[in-house]
SEZA-149481 format. One record per residue: x, z, y of N, C-alpha, C in turn; residue number from 0; residue in three letters. Coordinates in steps of 0.02 Angstrom, whole numbers, plus 50000, padded with zeros to 5 digits. Each point is the difference from the previous one (the first is absolute). Layout:
N
SITE  n_east   n_up  n_north  ca_east  ca_up  ca_north  c_east   c_up  c_north    i   aa
SITE       X      Z        Y        X      Z         Y       X      Z        Y  NUM  ALA
...
***
This chain:
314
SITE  n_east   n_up  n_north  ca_east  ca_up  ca_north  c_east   c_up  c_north    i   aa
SITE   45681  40852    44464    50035  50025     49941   50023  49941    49958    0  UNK
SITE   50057  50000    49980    50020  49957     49957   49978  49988    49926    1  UNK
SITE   49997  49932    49972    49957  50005     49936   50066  50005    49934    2  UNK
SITE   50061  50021    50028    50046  50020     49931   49998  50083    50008    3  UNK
SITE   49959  50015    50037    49991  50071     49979   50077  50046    49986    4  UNK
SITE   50028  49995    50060    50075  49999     49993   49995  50089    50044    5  UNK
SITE   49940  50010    50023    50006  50049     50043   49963  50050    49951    6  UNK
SITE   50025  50068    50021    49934  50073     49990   49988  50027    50046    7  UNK
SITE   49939  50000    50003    49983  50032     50080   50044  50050    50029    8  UNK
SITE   50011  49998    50060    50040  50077     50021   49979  50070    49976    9  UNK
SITE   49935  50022    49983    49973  50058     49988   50012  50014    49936   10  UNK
SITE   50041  49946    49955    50019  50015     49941   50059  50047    50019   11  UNK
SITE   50046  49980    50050    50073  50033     50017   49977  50055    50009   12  UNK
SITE   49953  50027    50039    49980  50054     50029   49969  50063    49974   13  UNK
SITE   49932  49981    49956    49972  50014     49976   50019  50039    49928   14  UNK
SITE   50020  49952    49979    50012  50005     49912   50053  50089    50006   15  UNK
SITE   49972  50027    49954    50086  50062     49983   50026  49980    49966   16  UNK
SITE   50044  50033    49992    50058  50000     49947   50015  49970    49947   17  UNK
SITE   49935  50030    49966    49995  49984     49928   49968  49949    49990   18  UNK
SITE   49968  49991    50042    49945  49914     49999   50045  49964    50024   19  UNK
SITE   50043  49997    50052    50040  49938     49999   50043  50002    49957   20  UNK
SITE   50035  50043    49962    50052  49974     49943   49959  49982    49946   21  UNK
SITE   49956  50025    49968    49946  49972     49947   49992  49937    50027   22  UNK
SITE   49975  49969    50054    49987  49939     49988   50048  49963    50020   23  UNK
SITE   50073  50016    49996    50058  49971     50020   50030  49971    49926   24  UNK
SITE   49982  50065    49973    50032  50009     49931   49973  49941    49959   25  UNK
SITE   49932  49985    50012    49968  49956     49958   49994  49935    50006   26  UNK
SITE   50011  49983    50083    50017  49934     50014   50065  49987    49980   27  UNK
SITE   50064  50048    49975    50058  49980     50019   50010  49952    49899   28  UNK
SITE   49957  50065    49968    50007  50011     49927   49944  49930    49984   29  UNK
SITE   49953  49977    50029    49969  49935     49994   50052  49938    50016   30  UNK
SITE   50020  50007    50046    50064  49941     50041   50063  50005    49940   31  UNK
SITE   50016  50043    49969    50059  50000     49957   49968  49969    49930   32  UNK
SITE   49923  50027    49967    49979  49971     49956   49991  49941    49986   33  UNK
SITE   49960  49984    50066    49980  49919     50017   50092  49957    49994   34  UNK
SITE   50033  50027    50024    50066  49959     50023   50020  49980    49926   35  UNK
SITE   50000  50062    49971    50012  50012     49923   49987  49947    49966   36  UNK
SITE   49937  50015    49977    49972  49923     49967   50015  49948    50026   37  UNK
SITE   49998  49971    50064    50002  49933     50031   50063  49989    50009   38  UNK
SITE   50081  50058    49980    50052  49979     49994   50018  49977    49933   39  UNK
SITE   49952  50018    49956    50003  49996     49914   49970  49897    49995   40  UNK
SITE   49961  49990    50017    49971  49946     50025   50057  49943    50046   41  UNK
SITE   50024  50033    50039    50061  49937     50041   50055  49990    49947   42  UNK
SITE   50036  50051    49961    50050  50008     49944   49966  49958    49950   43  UNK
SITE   49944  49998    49967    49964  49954     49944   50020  49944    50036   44  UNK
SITE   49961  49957    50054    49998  49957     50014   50083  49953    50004   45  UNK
SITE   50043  50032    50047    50066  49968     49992   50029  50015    49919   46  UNK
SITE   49976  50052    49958    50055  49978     49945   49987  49959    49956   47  UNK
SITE   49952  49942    50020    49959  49946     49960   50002  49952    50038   48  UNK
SITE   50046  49936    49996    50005  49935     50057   49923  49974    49996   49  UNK
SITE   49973  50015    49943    49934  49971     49993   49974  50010    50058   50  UNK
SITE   49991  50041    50028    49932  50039     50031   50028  49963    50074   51  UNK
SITE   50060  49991    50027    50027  49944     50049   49969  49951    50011   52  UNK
SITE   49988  49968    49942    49967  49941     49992   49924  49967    50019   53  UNK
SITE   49992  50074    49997    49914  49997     49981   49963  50013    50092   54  UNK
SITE   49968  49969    50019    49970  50005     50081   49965  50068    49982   55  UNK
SITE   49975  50027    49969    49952  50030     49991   50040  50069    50014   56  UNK
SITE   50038  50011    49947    50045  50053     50006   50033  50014    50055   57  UNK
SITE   50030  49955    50034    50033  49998     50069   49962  50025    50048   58  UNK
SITE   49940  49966    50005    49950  50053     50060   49988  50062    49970   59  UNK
SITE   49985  50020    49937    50002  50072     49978   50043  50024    50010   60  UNK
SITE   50088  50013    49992    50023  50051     50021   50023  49978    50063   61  UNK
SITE   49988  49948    50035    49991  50013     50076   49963  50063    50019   62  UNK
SITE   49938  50006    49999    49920  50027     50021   50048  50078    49963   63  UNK
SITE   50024  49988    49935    50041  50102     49997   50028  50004    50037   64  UNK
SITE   50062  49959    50019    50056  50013     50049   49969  50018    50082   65  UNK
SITE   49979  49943    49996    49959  50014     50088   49931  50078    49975   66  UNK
SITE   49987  50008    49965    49981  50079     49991   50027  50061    50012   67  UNK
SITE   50062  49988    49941    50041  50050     49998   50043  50023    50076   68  UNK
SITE   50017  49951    50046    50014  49987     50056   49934  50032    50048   69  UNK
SITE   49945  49996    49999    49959  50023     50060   50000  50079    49956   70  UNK
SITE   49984  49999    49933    49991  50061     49983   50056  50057    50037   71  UNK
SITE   50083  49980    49996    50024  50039     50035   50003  49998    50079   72  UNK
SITE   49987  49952    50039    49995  49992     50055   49927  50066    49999   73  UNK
SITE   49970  49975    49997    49920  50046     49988   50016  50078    50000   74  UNK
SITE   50037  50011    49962    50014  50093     49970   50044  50015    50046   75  UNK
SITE   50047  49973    50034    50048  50010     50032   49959  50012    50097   76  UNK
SITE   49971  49945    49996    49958  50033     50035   49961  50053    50009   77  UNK
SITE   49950  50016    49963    49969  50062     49997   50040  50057    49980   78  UNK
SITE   50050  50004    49987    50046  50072     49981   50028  49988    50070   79  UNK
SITE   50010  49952    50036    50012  50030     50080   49943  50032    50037   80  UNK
SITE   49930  49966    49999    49963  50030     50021   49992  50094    50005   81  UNK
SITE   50051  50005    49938    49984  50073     49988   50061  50042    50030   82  UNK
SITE   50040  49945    49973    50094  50032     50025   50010  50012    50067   83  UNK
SITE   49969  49946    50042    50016  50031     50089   49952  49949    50030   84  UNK
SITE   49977  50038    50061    49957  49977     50041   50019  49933    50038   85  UNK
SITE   50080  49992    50013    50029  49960     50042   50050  49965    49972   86  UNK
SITE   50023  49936    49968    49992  49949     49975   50050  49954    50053   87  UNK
SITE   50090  49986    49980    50014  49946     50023   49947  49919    50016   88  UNK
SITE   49994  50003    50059    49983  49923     49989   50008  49947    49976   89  UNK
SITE   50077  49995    49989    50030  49944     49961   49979  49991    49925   90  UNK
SITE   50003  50058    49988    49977  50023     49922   49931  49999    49967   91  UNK
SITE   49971  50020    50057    49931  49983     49998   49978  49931    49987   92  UNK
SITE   50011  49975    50058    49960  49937     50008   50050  49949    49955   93  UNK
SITE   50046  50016    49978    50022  49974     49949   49970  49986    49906   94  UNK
SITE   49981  50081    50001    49965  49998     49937   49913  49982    50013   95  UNK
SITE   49979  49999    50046    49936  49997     50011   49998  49901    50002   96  UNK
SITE   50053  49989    50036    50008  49905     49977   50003  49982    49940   97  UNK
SITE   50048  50022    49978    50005  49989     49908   49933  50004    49969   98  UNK
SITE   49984  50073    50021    49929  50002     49946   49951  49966    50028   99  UNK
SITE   49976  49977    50046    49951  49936     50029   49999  49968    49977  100  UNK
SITE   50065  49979    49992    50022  49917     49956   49993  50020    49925  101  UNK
SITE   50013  50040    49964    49980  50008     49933   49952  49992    49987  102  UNK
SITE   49957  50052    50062    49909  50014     49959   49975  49905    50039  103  UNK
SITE   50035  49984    50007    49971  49945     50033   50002  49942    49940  104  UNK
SITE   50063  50000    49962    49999  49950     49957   49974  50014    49925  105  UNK
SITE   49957  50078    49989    49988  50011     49961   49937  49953    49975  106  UNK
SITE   49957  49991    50042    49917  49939     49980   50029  49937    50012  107  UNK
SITE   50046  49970    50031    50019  49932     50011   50020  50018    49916  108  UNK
SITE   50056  50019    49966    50016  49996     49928   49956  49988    49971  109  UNK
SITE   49955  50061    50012    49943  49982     49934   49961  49937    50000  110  UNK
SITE   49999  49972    50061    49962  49953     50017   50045  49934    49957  111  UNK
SITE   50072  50015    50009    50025  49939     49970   49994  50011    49891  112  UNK
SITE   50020  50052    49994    49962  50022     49930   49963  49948    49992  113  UNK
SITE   49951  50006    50037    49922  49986     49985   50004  49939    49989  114  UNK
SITE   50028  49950    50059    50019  49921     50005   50021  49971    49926  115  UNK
SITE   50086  50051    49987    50007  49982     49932   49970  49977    49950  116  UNK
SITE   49961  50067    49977    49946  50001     49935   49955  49919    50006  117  UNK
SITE   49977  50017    50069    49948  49960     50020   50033  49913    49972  118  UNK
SITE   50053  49996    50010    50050  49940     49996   50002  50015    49925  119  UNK
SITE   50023  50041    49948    50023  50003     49966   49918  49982    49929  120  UNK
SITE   49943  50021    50039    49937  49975     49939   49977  49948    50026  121  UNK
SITE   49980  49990    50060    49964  49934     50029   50042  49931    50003  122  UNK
SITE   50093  50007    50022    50027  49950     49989   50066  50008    49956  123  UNK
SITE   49985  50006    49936    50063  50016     49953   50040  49920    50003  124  UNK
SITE   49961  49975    49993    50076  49932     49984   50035  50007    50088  125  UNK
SITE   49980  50030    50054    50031  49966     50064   50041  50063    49991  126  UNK
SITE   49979  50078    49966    50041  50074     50011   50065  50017    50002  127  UNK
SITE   50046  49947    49963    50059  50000     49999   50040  49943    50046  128  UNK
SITE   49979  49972    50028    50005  49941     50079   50025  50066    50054  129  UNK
SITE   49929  50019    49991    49966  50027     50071   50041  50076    50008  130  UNK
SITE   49989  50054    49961    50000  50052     49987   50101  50029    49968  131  UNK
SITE   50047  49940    50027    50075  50028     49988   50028  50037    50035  132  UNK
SITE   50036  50048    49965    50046  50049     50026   50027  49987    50093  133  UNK
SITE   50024  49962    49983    50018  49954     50093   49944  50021    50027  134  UNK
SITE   49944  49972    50001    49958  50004     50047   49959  50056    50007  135  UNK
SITE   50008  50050    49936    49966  50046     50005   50042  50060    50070  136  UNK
SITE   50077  50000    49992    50036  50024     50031   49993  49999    50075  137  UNK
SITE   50000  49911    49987    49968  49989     50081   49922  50023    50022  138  UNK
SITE   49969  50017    49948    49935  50032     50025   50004  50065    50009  139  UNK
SITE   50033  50045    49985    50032  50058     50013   50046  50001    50060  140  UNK
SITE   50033  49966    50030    50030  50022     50083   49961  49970    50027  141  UNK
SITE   49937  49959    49992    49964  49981     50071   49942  50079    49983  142  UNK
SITE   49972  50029    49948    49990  50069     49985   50026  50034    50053  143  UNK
SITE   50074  50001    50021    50047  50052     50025   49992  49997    50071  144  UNK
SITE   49988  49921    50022    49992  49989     50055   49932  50002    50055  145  UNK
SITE   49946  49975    49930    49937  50014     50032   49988  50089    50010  146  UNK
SITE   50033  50041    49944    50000  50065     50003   50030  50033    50063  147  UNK
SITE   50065  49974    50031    50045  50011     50050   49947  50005    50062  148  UNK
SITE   49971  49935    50033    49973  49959     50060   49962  50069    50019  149  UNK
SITE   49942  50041    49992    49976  50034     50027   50041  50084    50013  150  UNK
SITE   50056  50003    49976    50026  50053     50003   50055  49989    50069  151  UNK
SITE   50028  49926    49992    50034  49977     50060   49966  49999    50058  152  UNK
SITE   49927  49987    49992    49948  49996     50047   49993  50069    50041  153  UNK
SITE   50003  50039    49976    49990  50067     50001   50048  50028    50062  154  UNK
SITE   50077  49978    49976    50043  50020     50024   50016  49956    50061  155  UNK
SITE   49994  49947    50010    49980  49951     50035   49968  50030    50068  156  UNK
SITE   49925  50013    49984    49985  50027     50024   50023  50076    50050  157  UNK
SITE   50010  50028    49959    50051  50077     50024   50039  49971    50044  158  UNK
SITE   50051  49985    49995    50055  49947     50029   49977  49992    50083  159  UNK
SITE   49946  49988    49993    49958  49949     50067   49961  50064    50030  160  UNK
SITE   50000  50063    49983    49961  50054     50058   50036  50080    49977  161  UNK
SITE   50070  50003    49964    50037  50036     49982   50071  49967    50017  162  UNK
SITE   50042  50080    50047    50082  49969     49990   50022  49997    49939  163  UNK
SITE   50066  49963    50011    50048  50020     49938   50022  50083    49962  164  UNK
SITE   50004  50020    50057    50006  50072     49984   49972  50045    49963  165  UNK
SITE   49911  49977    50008    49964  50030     49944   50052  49981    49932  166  UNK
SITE   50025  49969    49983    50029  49985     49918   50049  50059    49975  167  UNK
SITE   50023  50026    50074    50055  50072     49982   49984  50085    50033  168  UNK
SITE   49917  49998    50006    49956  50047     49996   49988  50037    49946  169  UNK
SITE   49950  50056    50024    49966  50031     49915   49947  49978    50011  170  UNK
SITE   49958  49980    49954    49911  49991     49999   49982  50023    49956  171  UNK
SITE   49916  50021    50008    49959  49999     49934   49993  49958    49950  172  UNK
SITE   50029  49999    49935    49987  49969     49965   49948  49963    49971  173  UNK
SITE   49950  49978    50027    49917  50000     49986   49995  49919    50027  174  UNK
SITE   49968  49972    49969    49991  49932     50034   49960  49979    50039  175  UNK
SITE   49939  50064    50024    49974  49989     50077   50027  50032    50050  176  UNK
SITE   50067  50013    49995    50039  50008     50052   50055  49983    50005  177  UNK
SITE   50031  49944    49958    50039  49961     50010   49980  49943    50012  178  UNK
SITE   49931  49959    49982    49984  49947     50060   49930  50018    50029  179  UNK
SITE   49988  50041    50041    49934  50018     50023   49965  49956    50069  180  UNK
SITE   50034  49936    49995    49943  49944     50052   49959  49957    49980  181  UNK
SITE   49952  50003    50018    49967  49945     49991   50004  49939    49947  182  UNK
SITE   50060  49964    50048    50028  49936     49965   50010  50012    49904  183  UNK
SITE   50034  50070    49994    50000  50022     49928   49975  49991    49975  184  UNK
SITE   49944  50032    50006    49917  50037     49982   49960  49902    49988  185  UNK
SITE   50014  49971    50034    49978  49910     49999   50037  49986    49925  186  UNK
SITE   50078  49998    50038    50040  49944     49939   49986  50053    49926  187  UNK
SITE   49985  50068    49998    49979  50013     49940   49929  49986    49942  188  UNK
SITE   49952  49995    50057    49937  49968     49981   50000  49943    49971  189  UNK
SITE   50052  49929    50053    49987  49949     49981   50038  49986    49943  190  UNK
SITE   50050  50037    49990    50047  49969     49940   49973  50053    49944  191  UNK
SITE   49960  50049    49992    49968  50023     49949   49956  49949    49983  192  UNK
SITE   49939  49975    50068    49932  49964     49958   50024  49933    49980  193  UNK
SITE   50073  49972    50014    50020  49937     49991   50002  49997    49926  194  UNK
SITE   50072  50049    49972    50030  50021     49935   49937  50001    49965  195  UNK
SITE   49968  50061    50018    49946  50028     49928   49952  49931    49992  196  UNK
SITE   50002  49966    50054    49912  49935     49998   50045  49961    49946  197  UNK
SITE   50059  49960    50020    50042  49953     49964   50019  50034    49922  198  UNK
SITE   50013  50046    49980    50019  50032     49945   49922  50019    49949  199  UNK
SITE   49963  50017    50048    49925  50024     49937   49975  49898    50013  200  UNK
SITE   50011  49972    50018    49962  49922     50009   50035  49970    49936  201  UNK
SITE   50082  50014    50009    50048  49974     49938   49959  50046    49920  202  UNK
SITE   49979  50059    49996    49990  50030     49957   49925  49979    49961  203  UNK
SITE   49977  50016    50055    49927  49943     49984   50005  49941    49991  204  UNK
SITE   50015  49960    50009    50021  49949     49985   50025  49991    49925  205  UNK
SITE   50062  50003    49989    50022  49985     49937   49969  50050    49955  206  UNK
SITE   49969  50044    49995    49968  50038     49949   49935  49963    49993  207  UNK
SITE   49972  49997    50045    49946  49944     49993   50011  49940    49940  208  UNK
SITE   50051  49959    50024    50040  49956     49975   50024  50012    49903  209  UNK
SITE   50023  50050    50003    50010  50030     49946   49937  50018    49940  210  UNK
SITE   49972  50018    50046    49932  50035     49960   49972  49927    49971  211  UNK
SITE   49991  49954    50037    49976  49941     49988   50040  49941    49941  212  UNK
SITE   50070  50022    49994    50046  49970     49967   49992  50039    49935  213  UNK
SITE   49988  50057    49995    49997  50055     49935   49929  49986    49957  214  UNK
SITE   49969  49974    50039    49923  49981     49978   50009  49945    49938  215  UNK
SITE   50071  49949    50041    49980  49930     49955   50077  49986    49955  216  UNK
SITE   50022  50064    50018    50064  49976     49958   49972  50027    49934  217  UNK
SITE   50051  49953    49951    50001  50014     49927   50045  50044    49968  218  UNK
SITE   50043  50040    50045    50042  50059     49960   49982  50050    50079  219  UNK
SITE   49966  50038    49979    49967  50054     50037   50034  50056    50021  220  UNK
SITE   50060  50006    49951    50037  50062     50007   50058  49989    50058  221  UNK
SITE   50005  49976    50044    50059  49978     50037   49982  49999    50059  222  UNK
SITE   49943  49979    50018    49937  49991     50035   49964  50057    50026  223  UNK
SITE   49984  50026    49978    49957  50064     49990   50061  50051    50012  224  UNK
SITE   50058  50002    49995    50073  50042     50007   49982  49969    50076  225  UNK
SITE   50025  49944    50027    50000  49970     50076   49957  50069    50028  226  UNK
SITE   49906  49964    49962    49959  50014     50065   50006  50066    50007  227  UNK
SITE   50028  50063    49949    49975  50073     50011   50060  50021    50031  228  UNK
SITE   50056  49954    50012    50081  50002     50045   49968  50021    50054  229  UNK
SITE   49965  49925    50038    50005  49986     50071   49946  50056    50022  230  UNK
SITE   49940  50010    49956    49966  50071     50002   50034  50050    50026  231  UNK
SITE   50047  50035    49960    50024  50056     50009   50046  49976    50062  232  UNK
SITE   50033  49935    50032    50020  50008     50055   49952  50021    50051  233  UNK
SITE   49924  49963    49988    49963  50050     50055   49985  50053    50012  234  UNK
SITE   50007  50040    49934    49987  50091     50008   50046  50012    50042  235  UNK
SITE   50067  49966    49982    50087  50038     50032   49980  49978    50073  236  UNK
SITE   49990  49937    50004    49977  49978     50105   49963  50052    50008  237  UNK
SITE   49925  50018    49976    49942  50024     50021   50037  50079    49996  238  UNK
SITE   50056  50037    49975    50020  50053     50020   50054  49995    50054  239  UNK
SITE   50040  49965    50016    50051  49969     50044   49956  49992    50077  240  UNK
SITE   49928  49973    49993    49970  49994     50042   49964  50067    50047  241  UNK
SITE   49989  50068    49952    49979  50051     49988   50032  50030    50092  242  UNK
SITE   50087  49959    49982    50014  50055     50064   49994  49961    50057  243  UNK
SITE   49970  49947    50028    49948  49980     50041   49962  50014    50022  244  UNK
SITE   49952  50044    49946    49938  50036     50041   49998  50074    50008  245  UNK
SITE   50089  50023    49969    50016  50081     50039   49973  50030    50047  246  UNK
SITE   50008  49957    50041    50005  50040     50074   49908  50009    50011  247  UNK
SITE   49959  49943    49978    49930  50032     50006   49965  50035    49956  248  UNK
SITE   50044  50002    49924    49982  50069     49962   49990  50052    50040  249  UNK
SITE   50086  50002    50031    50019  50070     50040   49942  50031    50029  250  UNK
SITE   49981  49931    50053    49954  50027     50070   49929  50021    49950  251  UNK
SITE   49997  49975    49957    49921  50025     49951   50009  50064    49987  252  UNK
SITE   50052  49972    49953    50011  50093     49965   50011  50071    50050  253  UNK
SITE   50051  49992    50027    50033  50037     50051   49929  50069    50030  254  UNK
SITE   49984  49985    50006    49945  50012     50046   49952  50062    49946  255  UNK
SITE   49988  49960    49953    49964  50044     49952   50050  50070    49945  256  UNK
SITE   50051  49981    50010    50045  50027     49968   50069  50039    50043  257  UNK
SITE   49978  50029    50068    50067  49996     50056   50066  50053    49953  258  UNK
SITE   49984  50018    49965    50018  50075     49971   50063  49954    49957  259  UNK
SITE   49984  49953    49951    50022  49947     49949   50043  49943    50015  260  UNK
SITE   50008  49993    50072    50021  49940     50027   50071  49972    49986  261  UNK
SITE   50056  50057    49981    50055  49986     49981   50005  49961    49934  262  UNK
SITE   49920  50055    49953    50017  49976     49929   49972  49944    50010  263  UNK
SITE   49947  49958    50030    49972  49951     49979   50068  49951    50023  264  UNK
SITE   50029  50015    50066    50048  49944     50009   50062  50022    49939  265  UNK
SITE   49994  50022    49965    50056  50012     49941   49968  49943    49952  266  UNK
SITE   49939  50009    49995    49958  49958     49926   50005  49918    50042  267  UNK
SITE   49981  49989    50046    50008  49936     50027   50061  49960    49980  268  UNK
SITE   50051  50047    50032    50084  49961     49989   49992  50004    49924  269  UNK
SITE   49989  50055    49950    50000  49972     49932   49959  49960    49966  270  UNK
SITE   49957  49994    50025    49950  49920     49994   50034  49931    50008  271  UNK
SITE   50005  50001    50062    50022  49940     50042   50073  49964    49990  272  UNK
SITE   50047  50063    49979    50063  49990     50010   50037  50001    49942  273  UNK
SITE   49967  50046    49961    50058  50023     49931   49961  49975    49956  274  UNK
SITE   49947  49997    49950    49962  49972     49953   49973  49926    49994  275  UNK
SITE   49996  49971    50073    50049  49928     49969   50051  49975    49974  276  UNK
SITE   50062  50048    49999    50067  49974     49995   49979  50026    49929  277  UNK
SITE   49970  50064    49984    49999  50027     49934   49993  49948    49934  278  UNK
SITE   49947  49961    50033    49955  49955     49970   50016  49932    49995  279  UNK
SITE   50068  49975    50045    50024  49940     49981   50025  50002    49905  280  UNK
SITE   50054  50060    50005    50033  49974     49941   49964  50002    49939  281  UNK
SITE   49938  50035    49979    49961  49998     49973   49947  49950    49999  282  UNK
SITE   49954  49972    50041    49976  49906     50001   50035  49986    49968  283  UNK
SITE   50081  49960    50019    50009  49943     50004   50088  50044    49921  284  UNK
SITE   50021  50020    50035    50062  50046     49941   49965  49981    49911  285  UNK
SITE   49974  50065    50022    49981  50023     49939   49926  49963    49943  286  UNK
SITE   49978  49967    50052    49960  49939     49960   50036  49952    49964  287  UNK
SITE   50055  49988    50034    50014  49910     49960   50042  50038    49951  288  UNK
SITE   49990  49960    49945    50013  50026     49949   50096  49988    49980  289  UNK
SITE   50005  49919    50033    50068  49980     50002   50046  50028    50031  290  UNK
SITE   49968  50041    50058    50047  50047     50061   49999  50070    49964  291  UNK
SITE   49927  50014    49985    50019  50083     49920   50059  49978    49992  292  UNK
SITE   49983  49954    49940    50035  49991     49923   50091  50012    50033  293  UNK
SITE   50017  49956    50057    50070  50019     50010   50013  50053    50029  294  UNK
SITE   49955  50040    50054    50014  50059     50023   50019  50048    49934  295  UNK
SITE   49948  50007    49954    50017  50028     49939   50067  50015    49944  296  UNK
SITE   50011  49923    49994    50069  49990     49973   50057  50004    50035  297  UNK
SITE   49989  49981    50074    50078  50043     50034   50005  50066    50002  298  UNK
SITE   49940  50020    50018    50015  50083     50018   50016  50045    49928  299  UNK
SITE   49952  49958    49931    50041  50041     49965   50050  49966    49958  300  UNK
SITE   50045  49961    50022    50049  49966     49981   50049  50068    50055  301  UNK
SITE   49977  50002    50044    50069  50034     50041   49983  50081    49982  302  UNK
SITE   49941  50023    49987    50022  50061     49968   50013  50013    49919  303  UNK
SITE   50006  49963    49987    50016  49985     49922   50095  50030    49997  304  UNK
SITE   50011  49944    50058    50091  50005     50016   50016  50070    50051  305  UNK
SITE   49944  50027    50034    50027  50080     50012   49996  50057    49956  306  UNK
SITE   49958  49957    49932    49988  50080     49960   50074  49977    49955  307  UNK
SITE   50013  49933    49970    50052  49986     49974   50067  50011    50004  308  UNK
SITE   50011  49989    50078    50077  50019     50040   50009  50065    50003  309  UNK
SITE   49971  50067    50001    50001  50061     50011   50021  50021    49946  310  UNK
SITE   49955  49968    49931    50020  50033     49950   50070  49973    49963  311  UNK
SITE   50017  49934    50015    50051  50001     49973   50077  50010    50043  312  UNK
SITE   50003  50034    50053    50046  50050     50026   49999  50047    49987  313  UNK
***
């Protein structure tokens, strides 16, 4: 089973009636438009302020929305097929199932670079503005794209080498243990999960460590203490990001004691795993800093200021 949790079991297709699959269609679709909502309110702040360009910090933040808002619909779009038809262009498939690999893939590498930032930004402030420029932050964002890419190419790669071409203008199951169900998969998914998550919680531990230790001896506490409870809450967001990792042996736990429930529990999983991280970015990192408020605030009601104004004076 794949750890972007890109699949719902088949017995969801099967199983579920009517009214249970549009209820929980309805609510993933109305979460994915909410979530988009906010985190499109958030990309609009950010460009209508050159400031926030400037700033490394900001740049990996509405990266980490954008690359959200992006798996979030890759994500929904998926599961409303799961429901819509059993049989699934291939092209289409394994098209959106690449994309979203690579999303949920660069979602903990981000946070991980977050983390670097801060970490750069209390422990080495005189080097932060060297180290930490727009340029290079950019360039830390497409090797992001690329380290994100490598295991999804891998994937296909693979396919390639014990699948014709032809599978690509087939129907398949949309499900991602049956679009790469060998072996070799089932490997390159293990190793590039325990690779990512070891390197990303080592980076997290690490500079929070680091941090915690820097907050101890600095003399303006408040900046500091902002850092260490940052890179914190990046570990709740990993440690839920991580959540859909250990899906598949929830499943086999739960499953068993509950056979009756099995659709709903794989309903609560994908909304665990999948949707209430993204919920929870723009809120951390949005709606804390006070400088990213303060302008979200004044544009949005700067621009409804000029729709209640223009109406009335026509």
């Amino acid at each position: 089973t794949d750890s972007c949790n890109w699949k719902m079991n088949l017995t969801v297709w099967i199983v579920d009636s009517y009214e249970d699959a549009l209820a929980k269609n309805l609510v993933i679709v109305c979460l994915g438009l909410v979530i988009n909502f906010i985190n499109g309110m958030l990309v609009v702040t950010f460009f209508s302020n050159p400031m926030f360009s400037r700033d490394s910090r900001y740049i990996l933040y509405i990266h980490l929305v954008i690359n959200d808002m992006l798996m979030i619909c890759l994500s929904v779009t998926l599961y409303v097929l799961t429901y819509a038809s059993q049989l699934v262009n291939a092209s289409l498939c394994y098209t959106l199932v690449f994309l979203g690999t690579t999303t949920f893939m660069i979602t903990p590498l981000n946070l991980a670079g977050m983390a670097i930032e801060r970490f750069i930004a209390i422990c080495k402030p005189l080097r932060h503005a060297q180290i930490c420029t727009p340029e290079r932050t950019y360039i830390f964002i497409c090797l992001l794209w690329v380290i994100g890419v490598i295991p999804s190419l891998a994937d296909i790669t693979i396919l390639l080498s014990v699948q014709p071409i032809s599978l690509f203008r087939s129907t398949v199951l949309c499900y991602t243990f049956s679009l790469f169900p060998t072996k070799h998969h089932k490997d390159r998914i293990t190793a590039s999960q325990v690779i990512c998550m070891s390197l990303v919680w080592i980076i997290l531990i690490y500079t929070y460590c680091r941090v915690l230790f820097t907050a101890g001896k600095a003399i303006s506490k408040g900046s500091a203490n902002k850092a260490r409870s940052t890179i914190l809450l990046h570990g709740v967001q990993l440690l839920l990001c991580m959540l859909s990792y250990i899906t598949p042996v929830m499943d086999m736990f739960v499953f068993p004691f509950f056979p009756v429930h099995r659709t709903k529990i794989t309903f609560f999983n994908y909304l665990i795993t999948n949707i209430m991280p993204r919920l929870l970015s723009p809120l951390i990192y949005g709606v804390r800093d006070q400088r990213f408020l303060k302008q979200m605030k004044e544009f949005f009601a700067c621009k409804i200021i000029i729709v209640k104004i223009v109406p009335s004076k026509l």
